[in-house]
C-alpha positions as CSV (number, residue, x, y, z in Angstrom):
1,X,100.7,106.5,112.2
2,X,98.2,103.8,110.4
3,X,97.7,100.7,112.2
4,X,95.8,97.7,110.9
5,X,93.0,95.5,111.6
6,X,92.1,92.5,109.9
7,X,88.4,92.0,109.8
8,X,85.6,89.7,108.7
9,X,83.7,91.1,106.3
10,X,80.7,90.3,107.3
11,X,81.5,92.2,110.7
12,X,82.7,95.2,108.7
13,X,79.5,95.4,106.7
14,X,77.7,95.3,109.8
15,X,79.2,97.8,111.3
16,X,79.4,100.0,108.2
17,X,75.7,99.6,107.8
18,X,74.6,99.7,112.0
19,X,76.7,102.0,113.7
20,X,79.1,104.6,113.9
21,X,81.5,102.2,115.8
22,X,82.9,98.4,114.6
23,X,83.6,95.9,116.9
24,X,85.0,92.5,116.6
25,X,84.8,89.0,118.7
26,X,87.9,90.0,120.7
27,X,86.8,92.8,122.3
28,X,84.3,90.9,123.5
29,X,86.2,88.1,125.1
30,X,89.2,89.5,125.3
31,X,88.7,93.5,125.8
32,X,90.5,95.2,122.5
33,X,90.8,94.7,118.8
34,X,93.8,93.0,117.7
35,X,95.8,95.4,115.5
36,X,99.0,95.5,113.6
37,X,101.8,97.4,112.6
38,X,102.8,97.5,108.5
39,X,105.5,94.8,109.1
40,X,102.9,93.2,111.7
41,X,100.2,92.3,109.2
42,X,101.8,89.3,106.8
43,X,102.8,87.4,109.5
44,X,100.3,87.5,112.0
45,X,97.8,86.8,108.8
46,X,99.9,84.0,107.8
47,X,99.4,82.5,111.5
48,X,95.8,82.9,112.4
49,X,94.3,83.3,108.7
50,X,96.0,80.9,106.5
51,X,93.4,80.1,103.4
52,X,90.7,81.8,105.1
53,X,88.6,84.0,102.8
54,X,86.2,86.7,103.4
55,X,88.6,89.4,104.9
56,X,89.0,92.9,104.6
57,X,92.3,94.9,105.8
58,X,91.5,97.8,107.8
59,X,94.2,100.8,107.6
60,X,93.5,103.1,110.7
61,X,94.4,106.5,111.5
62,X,95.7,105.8,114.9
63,X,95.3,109.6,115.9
64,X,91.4,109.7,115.3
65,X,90.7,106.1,117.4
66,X,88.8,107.6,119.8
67,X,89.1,104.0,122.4
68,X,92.9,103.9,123.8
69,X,95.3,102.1,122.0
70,X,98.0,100.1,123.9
71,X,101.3,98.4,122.8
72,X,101.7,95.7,124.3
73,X,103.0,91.7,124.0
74,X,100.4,89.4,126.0
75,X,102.1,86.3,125.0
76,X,105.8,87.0,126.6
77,X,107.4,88.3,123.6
78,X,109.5,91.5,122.9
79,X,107.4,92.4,119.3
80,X,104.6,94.9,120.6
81,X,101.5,95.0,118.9
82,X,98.9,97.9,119.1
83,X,95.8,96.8,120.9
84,X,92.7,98.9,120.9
85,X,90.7,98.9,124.1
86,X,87.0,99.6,123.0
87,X,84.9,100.1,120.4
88,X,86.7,101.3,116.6
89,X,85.2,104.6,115.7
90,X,84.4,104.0,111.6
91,X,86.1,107.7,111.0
92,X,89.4,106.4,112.0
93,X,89.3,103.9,108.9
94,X,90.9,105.7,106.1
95,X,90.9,102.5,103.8
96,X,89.5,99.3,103.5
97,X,90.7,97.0,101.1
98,X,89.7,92.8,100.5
99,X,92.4,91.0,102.0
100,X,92.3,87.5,99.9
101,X,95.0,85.0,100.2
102,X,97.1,83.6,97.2
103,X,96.5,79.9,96.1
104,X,98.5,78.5,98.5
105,X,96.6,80.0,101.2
106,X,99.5,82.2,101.9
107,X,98.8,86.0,102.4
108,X,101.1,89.0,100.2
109,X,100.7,92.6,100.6
């Protein structure tokens, strides 16, 4: 199944250009990678994102992540989101694409 990821491009880069592996602020302070389903990725963009430029949409492969991935809901809710717990092996990406809001600030697939 794919999974999503939405990333800073300037953290992408780095990783695409440094390592083998991407990693993100959150795994830092909070131990995973924030990831979302297909019907996931709108609005959780829409929440956290809104106007914000200089992002790229990662589609994963969630069968080559090499870290564990968990489903889970960490803010009481019944929608589970897929977490990944560790480091994002770059092989798992199958496509990156720029993930750029429309005029309003609002975010379409």
């Amino acid at each position: 199944m794919t999974i999503y990821h939405i990333a800073l491009s300037t953290d992408w880069k780095k990783a695409k250009d440094n390592t083998d592996f991407y990693q993100c602020e959150s795994l830092q302070t909070e131990g995973f990678i924030h990831c979302s389903t297909r019907e996931q990725i709108i609005p959780v963009a829409n929440r956290f994102y809104k106007g914000m430029e200089g992002l790229i949409l990662l589609n994963i492969d969630d069968d080559k992540v090499e870290a564990e991935i968990k489903y889970e809901n960490l803010e009481g809710g019944d929608e589970l989101f897929p977490h990944i717990y560790g480091t994002l092996n770059l092989d798992a990406v199958i496509m990156e694409s720029e993930f750029t809001p429309e005029a309003d600030g609002y975010f379409t697939l």
